[in-house]
Residue, then its C-alpha position, 0 to 999 in steps of 0.5 A: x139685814x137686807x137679805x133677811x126675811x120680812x116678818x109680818x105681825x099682825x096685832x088685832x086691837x080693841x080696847x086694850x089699853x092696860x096691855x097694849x103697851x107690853x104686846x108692842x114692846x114685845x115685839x119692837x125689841x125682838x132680836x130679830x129686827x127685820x119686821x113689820x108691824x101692823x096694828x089694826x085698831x077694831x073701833x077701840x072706845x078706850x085709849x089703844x087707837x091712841x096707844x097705837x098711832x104714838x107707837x107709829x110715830x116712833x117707829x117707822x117698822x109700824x103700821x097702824x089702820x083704823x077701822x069699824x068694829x067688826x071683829x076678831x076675824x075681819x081684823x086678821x084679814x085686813x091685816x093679812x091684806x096688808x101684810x108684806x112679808x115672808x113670813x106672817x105671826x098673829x098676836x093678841x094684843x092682850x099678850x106678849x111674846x118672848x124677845x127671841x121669838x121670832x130669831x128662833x121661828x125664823x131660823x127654824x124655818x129657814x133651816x128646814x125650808x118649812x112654809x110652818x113652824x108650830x111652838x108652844x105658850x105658857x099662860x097666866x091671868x091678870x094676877x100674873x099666875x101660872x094657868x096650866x091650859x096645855x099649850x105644851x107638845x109634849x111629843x118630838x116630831x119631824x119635819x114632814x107634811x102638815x097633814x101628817x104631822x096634824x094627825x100625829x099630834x091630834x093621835x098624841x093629844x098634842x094639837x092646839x087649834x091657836x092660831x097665835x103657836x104659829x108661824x106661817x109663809x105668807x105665800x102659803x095662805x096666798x096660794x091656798x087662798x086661805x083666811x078667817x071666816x069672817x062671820x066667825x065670833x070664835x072657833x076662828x082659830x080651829x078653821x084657819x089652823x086647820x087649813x094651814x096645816x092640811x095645806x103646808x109642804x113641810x111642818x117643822x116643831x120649835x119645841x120651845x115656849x115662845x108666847x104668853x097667854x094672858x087669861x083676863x076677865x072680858x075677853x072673848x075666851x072668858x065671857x058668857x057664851x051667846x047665840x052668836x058664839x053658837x051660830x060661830x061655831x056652827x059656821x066653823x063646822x060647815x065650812x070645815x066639812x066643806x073644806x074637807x070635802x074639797x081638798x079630797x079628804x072626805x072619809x080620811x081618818x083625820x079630816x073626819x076626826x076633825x070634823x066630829x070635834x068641830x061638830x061636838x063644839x058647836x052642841x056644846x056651845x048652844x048647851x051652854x047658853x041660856x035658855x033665853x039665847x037658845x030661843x033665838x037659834x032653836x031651828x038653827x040648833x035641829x037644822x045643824x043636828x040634821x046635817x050632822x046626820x045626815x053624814x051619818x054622824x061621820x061614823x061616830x056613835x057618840x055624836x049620833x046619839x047627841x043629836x038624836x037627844x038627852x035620852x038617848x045620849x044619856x043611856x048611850x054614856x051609860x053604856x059606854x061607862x057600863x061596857x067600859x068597866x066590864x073590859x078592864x075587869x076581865 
């Protein structure tokens, strides 16, 4: 046990009393038994403050901090802040993870001297049915850079931004100074994964599915889209052209296609908000168009002419459809 690596769990919490149990229980009885475990409780109002000090008291491997709601993103970093192991696994505390989860990830990165290991998830809602959300791989890839091994998946149609089908070396995201944005509301996880993976030496695949996606009502996945959510996703956008620009890959087929879907997202989540919402953000919403073309729309004709209006986007896919079917007809 001694010369084994510490894992870091990190378990962001708020109010999730019907399912915090079955998430800890997870992880406590793992195979793999050299863990920390660090439950950061996000100014829960229900029972899960509770829920989480009595785990503390029977288990020494638990950590537990209380803190002001703030956030998904804010939580993960003062977990980060906290954490002391080799290794670090992020876990919503609405899910679970399968027994031997963390024996194969660190076998797995162990093995092939990899600062990442990415896997795969099943989903299910509250009813416990099978949700198909594509959390599969359906490629075998080899262990190589993780900026190699993102573009491969992304040419694939096999990457999945979550940062929870991760399993990352600490000293990774020490080096890279790498964490959530904290003005972040969601898209976190496109951001953060992003740059784990441009910044990883080695990226190797555990082609099993090791966790378990819960699907419920009110979360933050499923609840209605706000302006919050838009300036969220906007603010994902910038900093993931920042990024880009900043470790050299401006211009990179990948960055670049990265960077047009994150742009895409954050359209489609002021599209999705109601027109009240979209009020309180109109300028923000013509200033993001703006910048976007201002990078001449990364040389992407759809993006172009989203930004330049519904007309335009309109003919555009009319077009494309239109030159679509004359080319599978010849």
């Amino acid at each position: 046990m001694e010369n084994q690596p510490i894992v870091s769990v990190i378990i962001p919490v708020y109010n999730v009393e019907d399912y915090l149990c079955e998430c800890v229980d997870s992880v406590i009885n793992q195979t793999y038994k050299n863990l920390e475990i660090i439950l950061v409780d996000d100014g829960s109002t229900d029972s899960s403050g509770k829920i989480c000090d009595d785990y503390a008291e029977k288990d020494e491997r638990i950590r537990v901090i209380h803190k002001n709601n703030s956030g998904p993103s804010k939580t993960r970093n003062v977990g980060l802040e906290h954490a002391k192991g080799k290794y670090i696994f992020f876990l919503d505390s609405d899910d679970y993870i399968e027994l031997n989860a963390l024996e194969m990830l660190v076998q797995a990165a162990e093995t092939n001297d990899a600062d990442l290991v990415f896997f795969e998830a099943h989903s299910f809602s509250d009813d416990g049915a099978e949700i198909n959300q594509g959390y599969v791989v359906k490629g075998n890839y080899k262990a190589k850079g993780g900026y190699e091994v993102l573009t491969e998946l992304h040419n694939n149609k096999d990457y999945h931004c979550a940062i929870y089908l991760l399993f990352i070396n600490r000293q990774l995201i020490i080096d890279n100074t790498i964490s959530f944005l904290e003005s972040a509301y969601c898209s976190e996880d496109m951001l953060f994964t992003y740059q784990v993976y441009c910044c990883a030496q080695k990226a190797v695949q555990c082609k099993k599915a090791l966790y378990n996606r819960r699907y419920r009502s009110g979360s933050i996945v499923t609840s209605k889209k706000t302006q919050c959510h838009f300036r969220s996703c906007r603010d994902v956008y910038e900093e993931i052209r920042d990024f880009s620009e900043r470790i050299g890959k401006t211009g990179d087929y990948m960055a670049t296609e990265y960077t047009v879907r994150c742009a895409f997202n954050a359209l489609d989540t002021y599209k999705k908000i109601s027109k009240e919402e979209q009020v309180f953000c109109k300028e923000e919403y013509n200033l993001l168009k703006q910048d976007i073309l201002s990078h001449s729309a990364y040389g992407n004709p759809s993006l172009r002419m989203r930004c330049y209006g519904k007309a335009f986007w309109f003919i555009y896919k009319v077009f494309e459809k239109t030159v679509g079917r004359l080319l599978k007809g010849k």
